[in-house]
N, C-alpha and C positions, 0 to 999 in steps of 0.2 A: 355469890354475885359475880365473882370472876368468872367461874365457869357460864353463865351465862354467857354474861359481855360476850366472852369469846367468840362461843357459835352462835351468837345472831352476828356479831361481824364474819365469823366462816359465811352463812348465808348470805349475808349482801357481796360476799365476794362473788360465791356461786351463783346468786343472782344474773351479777350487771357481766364476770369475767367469763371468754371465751378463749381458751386458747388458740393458736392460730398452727393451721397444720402445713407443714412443710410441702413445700412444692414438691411434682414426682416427674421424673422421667415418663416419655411415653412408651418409653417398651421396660420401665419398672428396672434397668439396671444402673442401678447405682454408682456414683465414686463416692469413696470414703477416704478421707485423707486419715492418715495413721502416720502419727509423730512419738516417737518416743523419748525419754528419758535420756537416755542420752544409746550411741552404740559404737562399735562391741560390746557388749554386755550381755551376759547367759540369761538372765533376768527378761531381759527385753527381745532375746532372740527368741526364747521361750514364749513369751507373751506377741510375740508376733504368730507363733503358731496359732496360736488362738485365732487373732484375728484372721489368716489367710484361710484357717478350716472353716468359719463361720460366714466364710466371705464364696466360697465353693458351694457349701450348704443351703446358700440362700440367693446364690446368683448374683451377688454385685461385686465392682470393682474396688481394688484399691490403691490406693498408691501412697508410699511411703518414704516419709522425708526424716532422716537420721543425724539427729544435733552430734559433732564430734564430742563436743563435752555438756556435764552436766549444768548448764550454765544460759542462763537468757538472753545471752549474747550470743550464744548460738541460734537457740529455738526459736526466738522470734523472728528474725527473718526467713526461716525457712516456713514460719505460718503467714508471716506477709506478702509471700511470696504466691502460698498456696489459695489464700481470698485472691490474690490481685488475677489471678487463674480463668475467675467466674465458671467453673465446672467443676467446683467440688458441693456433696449435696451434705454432707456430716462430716466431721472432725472426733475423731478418738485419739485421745495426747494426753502424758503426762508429764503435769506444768512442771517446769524448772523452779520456780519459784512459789509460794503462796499468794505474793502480793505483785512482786513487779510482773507476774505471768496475766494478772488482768488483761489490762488495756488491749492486749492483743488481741486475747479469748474473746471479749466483749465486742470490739471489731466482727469479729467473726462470726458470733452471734448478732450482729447487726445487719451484716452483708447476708443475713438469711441463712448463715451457714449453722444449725445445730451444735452444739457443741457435749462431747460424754468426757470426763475424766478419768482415768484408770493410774491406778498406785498412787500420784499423787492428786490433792484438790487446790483451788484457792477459797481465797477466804478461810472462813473456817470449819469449810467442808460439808456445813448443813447449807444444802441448797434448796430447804424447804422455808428457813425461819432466819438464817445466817444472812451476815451481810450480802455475800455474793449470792443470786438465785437463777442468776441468768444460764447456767450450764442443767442440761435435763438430768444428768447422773454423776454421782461419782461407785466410783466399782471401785474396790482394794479393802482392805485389809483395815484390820482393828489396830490400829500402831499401839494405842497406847494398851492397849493389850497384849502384842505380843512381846513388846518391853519388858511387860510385867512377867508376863510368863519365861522368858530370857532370864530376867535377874532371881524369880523367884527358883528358877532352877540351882541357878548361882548358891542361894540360901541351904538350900535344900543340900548342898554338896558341902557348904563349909561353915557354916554356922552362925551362928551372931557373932558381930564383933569383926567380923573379916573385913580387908580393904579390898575395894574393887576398882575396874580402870574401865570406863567407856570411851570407844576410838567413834567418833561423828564424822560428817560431812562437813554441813556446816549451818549456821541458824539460818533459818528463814524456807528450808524443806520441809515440806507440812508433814510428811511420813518421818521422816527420819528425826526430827523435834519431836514425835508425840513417841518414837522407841526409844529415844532420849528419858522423857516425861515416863514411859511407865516404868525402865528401867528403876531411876530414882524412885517413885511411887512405891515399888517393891522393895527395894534398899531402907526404905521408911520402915514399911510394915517391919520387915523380916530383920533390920538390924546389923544390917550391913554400911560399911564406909565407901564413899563412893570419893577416891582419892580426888581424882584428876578426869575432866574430859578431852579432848583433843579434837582437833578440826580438819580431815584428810583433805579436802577438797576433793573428792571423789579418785582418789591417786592410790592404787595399792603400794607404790613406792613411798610416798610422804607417810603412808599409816605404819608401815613396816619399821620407819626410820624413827614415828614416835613412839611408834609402843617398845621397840627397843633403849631406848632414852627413858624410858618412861620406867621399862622392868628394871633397867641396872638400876635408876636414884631412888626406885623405893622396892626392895628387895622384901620387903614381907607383902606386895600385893600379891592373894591368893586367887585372883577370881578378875577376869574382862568378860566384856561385853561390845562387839562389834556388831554396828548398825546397819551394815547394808553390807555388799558385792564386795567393792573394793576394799572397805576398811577391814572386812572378814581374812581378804586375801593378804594384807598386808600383816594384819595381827597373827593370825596363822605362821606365815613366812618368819615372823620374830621371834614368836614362839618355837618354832623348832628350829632356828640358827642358833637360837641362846641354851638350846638341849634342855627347855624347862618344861617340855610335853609333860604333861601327870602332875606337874609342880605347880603349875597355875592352872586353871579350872576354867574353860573358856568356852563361851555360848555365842555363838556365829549367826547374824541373822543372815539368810537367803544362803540355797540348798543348792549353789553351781558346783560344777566337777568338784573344782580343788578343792573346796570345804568338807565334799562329801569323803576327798582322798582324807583332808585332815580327823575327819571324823572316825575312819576305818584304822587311821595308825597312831589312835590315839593321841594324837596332837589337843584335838578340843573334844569337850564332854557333849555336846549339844549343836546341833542346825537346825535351825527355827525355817521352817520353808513355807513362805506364802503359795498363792496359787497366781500364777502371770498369766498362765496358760489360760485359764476360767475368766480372767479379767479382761483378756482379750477377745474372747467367742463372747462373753454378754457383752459386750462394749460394740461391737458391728451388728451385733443380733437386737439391742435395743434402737440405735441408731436407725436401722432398714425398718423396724417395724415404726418409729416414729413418720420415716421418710413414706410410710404405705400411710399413712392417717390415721395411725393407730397413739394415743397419746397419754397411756396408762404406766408409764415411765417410771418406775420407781429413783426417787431422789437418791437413794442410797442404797448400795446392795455390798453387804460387805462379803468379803472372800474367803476368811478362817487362815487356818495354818493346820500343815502339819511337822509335828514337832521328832525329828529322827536323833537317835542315841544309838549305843552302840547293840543294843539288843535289834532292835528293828530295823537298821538300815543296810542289811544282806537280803531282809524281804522279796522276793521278785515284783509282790502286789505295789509296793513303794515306791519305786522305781518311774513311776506318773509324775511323783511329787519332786522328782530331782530337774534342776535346770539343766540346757543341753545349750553348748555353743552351735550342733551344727543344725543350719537349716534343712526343713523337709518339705516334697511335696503335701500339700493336706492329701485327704483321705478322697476318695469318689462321693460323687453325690449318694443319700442313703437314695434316692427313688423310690419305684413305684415298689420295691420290696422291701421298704418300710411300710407299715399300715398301722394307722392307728384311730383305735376305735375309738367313737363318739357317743354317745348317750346321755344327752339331755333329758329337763327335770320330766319337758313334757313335750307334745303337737299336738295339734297346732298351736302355735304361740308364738306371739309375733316376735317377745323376749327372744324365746329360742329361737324364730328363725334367725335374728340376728345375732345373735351368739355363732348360729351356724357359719353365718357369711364370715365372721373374722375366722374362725377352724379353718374353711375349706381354702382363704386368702392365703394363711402361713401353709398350710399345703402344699396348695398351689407353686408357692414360692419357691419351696423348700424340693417341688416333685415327688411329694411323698402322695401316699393311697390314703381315705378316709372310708370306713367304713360305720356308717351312719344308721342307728334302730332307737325308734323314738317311743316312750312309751306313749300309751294312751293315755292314762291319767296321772297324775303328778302323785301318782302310791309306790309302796315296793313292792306290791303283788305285781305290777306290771314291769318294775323295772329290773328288780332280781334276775328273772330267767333272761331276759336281754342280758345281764353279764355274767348269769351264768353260761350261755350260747356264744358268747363271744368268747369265755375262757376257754371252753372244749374245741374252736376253731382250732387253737394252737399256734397259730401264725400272726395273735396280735402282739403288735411289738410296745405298745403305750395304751394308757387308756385316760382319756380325759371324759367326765363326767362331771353331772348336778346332781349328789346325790339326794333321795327321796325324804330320808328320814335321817338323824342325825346318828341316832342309834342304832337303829334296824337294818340301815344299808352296810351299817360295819364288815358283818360276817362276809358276802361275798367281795367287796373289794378289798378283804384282808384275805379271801381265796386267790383274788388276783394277783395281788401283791406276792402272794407265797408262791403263787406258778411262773412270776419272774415276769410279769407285766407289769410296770412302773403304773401307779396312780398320781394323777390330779384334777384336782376338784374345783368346780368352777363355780359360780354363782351359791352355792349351797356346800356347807360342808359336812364332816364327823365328829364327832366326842365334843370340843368345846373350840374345833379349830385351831387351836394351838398346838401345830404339828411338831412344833421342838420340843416343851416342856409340859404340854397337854396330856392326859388317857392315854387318846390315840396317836402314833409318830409314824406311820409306815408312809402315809402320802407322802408325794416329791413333793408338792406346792397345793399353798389354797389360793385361787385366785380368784378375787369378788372385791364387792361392796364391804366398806366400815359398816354393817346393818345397822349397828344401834346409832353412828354418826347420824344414818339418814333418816331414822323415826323420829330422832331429834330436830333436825334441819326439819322437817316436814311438820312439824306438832310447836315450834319454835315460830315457822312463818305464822300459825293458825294461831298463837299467843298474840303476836304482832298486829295483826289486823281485830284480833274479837279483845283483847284486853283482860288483864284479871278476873278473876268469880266465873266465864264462860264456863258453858257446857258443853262439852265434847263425844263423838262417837267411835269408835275402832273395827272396821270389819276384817277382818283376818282370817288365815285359812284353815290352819287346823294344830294343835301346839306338837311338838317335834320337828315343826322343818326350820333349818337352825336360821335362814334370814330371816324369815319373816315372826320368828320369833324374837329374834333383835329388832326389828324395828317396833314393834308394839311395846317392848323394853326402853325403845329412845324414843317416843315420845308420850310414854307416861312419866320417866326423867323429866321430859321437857315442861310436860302440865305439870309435876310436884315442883320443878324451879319458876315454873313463870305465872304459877296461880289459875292455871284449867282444873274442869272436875268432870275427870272421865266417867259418862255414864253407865256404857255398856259396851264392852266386847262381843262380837258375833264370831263365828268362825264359818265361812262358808263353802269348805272343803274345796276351794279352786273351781267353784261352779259360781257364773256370773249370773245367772236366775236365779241363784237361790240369796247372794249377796245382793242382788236385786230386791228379792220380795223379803229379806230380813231388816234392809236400807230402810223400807218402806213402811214396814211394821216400826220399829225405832221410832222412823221422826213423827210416824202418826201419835203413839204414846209419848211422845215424849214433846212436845211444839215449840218448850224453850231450850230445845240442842240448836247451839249456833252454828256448831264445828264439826267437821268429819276427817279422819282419816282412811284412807283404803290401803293395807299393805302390800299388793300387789298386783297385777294384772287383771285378772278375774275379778278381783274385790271392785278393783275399779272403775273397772266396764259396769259393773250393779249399781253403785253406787251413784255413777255417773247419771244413768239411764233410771233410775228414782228419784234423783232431784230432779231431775230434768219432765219426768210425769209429775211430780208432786208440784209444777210450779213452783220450787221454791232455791232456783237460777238467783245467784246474788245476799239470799236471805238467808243461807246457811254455806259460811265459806267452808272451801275441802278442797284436802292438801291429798291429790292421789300420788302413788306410787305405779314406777313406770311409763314410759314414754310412748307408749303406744301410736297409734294413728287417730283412734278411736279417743282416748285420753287428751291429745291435743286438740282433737276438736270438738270437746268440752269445755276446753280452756278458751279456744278462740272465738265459743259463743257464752262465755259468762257463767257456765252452766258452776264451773271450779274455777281456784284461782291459783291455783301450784298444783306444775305434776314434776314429779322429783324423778329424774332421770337416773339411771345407770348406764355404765358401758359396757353392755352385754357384749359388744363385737370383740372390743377389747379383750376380752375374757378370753374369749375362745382365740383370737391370733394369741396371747400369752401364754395359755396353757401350751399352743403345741410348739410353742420359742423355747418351754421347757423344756418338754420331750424330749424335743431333741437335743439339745445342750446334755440332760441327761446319756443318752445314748451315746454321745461321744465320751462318757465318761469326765464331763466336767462336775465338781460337786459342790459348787457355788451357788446352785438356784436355789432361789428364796424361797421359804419356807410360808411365805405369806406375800401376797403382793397385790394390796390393795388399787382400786382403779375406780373410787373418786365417782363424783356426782356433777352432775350438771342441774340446773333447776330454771324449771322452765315457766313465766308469769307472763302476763299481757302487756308487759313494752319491750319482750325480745322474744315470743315466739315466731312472729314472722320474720326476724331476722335472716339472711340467707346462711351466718355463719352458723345458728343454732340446728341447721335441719341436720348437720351431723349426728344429732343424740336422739333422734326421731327414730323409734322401731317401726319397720316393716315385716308385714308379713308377704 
């Protein structure tokens, strides 16, 4: 029953909510206000690189306001500052605080300014479900994972039973509270003492002064744990003025020089190094693509860590993952000598042409080349040799696609993959989609629709209006193509939860005359189906165009898929009474936000990034705000 409740209240949401898209400049470049953490700081010098490369890459501006200390008595008047401005179009900042950094954020997000988080969040960081939801992202790091992995290293070096000392900032940092949290969490598990915490205020001199205080009064601690930049630097500094290098076992979060010096002379066993760098390039690259009308935002995109010891941190390859105090130019735009090729499921289709429209936008943006082969049918007879013609070019630098089949398209985009053309996959994916822990792992990103969310929401609405015991129909295209095979999966979910009795499955191979005259065979055999779904374009255009011959407009509701032109206006003559929307455009500006971010060697893009439904019924499709999720061809 709960499951239920839930997605019919998701669909009343998707129903009545639109979001509302950021105003745009008329020549498209941006300001983006970039606040950080606090500076000096290697951490946030690093992570401005990010920002100024992505900010090059994509042609807008920025400008950056630097709190002296880590403190909201700093930051906030340098963001009250930055609204009272009225020429800033996004905000990238990490809060000083989890809670008293609201009010200001919220401001800002009121003044129509977007607001992204990086390294740290407020609230409680879920900005999908958490109190605070008004911020579009937060980007950084698993804290309370890399805690864990910090102390669990600790374990691993001295056994159960050991005493350990963590050097903090101070409560109320939402990152540095959860490497706090997982350290202890692991101290749990693994059996370790966890003497004393301490509170630096962000001051390598106060951390140095405690943890020296701290080693002399309790002489059998074998093992610290410092949480951030400065307490690293100060725990470090006491550890080797007290000559206990080797003697206490010390794991340093964030990878600046000195750490990296303590790590090479044996001072500390471990530097835990986030990515600032990667938090910065998605954090101006989600922002602009917001600021273009693009609103497939992921709430959360965490960052990883890499973890250096004394085996790997001579590596030359590692050398990314270390912080740097000094500022650099970014890199030149990649341009028109990047290319990267495109290959949709199918054309004409109105889907893909609008898929195409967000590709050739971040493009555009970005000045990179699009090299665009479409197949003719939505098979891998047609679409194979298109990538295999684009691997023997030689000169493609990414490749974003819909692949055909879920299985059969494997082999050549794992030829791609192998010839050093990054994949990502858009609207349709490989193996079961689950690029991290799935079959298949080689794609950079799957970027699409929740499918089985949306067969559910679609089969959900069609519960709500026909009521228990209904009869239901499915026209679908052919089983192997991994959406549309999820959605025929959520909403027979939906009729086993809400009491529908699916008649019959069609498959109508992407052909709308044949979903046409299979529509039409069905309701003629069949006279007591109330209910129809169609899971995509082609079904829907059939399906559409046989109630609509057979007279029977109103007397058999149907829930299409796809937003078409064609699709709404069924809707706006009664013919259906839901068409479930996706954001094809979406897709295609994100996949090549990936690309590139890959290509600068950032390795933080999501492995998945879903982009959400809109749903479209007779008291908001003439809305003006709805015609954003309207395909054109």
């Amino acid at each position: 029953m709960s499951r239920k409740l839930l997605l019919i209240g998701l669909l009343a949401l998707l129903i009545v909510g639109v979001i509302p898209v950021a105003h745009a400049q008329d020549d498209g470049r941006y300001t983006i206000a970039f606040v950080p953490g606090v500076n000096p700081d290697s951490f946030y010098i690093t992570m401005a690189s990010g920002v100024y490369q992505a900010a090059s890459d994509l042609g807008v501006d920025i400008i950056q306001q630097d709190p002296e200390q880590f403190n909201v008595q700093f930051s906030v008047p340098i963001i009250e500052a930055l609204i009272a401005r009225g020429d800033i179009d996004a905000l990238v900042t990490a809060p000083n605080d989890k809670e008293q950094s609201i009010p200001v954020l919220q401001k800002a997000h009121e003044a129509g300014i977007p607001v992204i988080t990086v390294d740290t969040f407020v609230g409680d960081g879920d900005y999908a479900n958490g109190p605070v939801t008004f911020p579009l992202s937060y980007i950084g790091s698993d804290n309370v994972q890399g805690g864990y992995i910090a102390c669990s290293a600790l374990a691993d070096e001295l056994g159960s039973g050991a005493k350990i000392y963590i050097s903090n900032v101070r409560p109320g940092i939402s990152t540095t509270d959860q490497r706090e949290e997982g350290c202890k969490n692991a101290a749990a598990d693994r059996g370790l003492e966890v003497v004393r915490v301490d509170y630096n205020e962000n001051d390598a001199n106060t951390a140095q002064q405690q943890t020296a205080a701290v080693l002399q009064a309790n002489p059998d601690i074998a093992g610290m744990f410092a949480t951030n930049t400065f307490g690293a630097l100060g725990a470090g500094a006491a550890i080797e003025n007290a000559g206990l290098a080797g003697a206490v076992t010390v794991a340093l979060f964030d990878a600046g020089e000195e750490n990296i010096g303590y790590l090479r002379d044996g001072t500390v066993s471990l530097v835990i190094a986030q990515k600032p760098s990667d938090m910065g390039y998605l954090g101006v690259s989600l922002a602009t693509a917001y600021l273009d009308g693009f609103q497939s935002i992921p709430k959360r995109i965490p960052t990883g860590y890499f973890v250096f010891n004394a085996e790997n941190v001579a590596d030359p390859a590692n050398e990314r993952f270390m912080y740097t105090s000094n500022t650099a130019e970014p890199a030149a735009r990649f341009g028109e000598d990047f290319i990267l090729g495109f290959v949709p499921g199918v054309n004409p289709d109105p889907f893909y042409i609008t898929m195409s429209r967000g590709v050739n936008a971040a493009a555009s943006r970005a000045g990179i080349q699009v090299v665009q082969q479409d197949p003719e049918q939505f098979n891998v007879q047609f679409s194979v040799p298109i990538v295999e013609a684009l691997i023997a070019r030689g000169d493609i630098d990414a490749l974003v696609t819909a692949p055909n089949d879920k299985e059969q398209s494997i082999p050549v985009l794992q030829k791609a993959n192998d010839g050093g053309i990054p994949v990502i996959t858009v609207d349709t994916f490989i193996g079961d989609g689950d690029y991290t822990g799935g079959p298949v792992t080689f794609p950079l990103s799957y970027v699409g629709s929740d499918n089985v969310q949306g067969g559910y929401i679609a089969c959900a609405a069609l519960a709500e209006k026909l009521g228990s015991g209904a009869k239901i129909y499915i026209s679908n295209v052919r089983p192997g193509i991994s959406t549309t095979d999820q959605r025929e999966e959520g909403c027979k979910n939906a009729a086993a939860d809400l009491g529908l009795e699916v008649v019959r499955v069609d498959y109508n191979e992407n052909d709308a005359n044949t979903a046409q005259q299979q529509t039409a065979a069905v309701l003629q055999a069949n006279p007591d189906i109330t209910g129809m779904f169609a899971t995509n374009t082609f079904g829907a255009l059939g399906a559409g165009a046989a109630i609509e011959n057979a007279g029977l407009a109103g007397a058999v509701e149907v829930a299409l898929f796809d937003a078409s032109e064609e699709n709404i206006g069924y809707l706006r003559d009664g013919t259906v009474s839901f068409v479930i929307a996706q954001k094809p455009a979406d897709m295609g500006y994100m996949g090549v936000i990936a690309a590139l971010a890959n290509a600068r060697g950032y390795t933080s893009v999501p492995k998945r990034i879903p982009t959400g439904y809109f749903v479209f019924n007779a008291e908001n499709v003439d809305d003006p705000a709805s015609a954003a999720f309207v395909y054109t061809g």
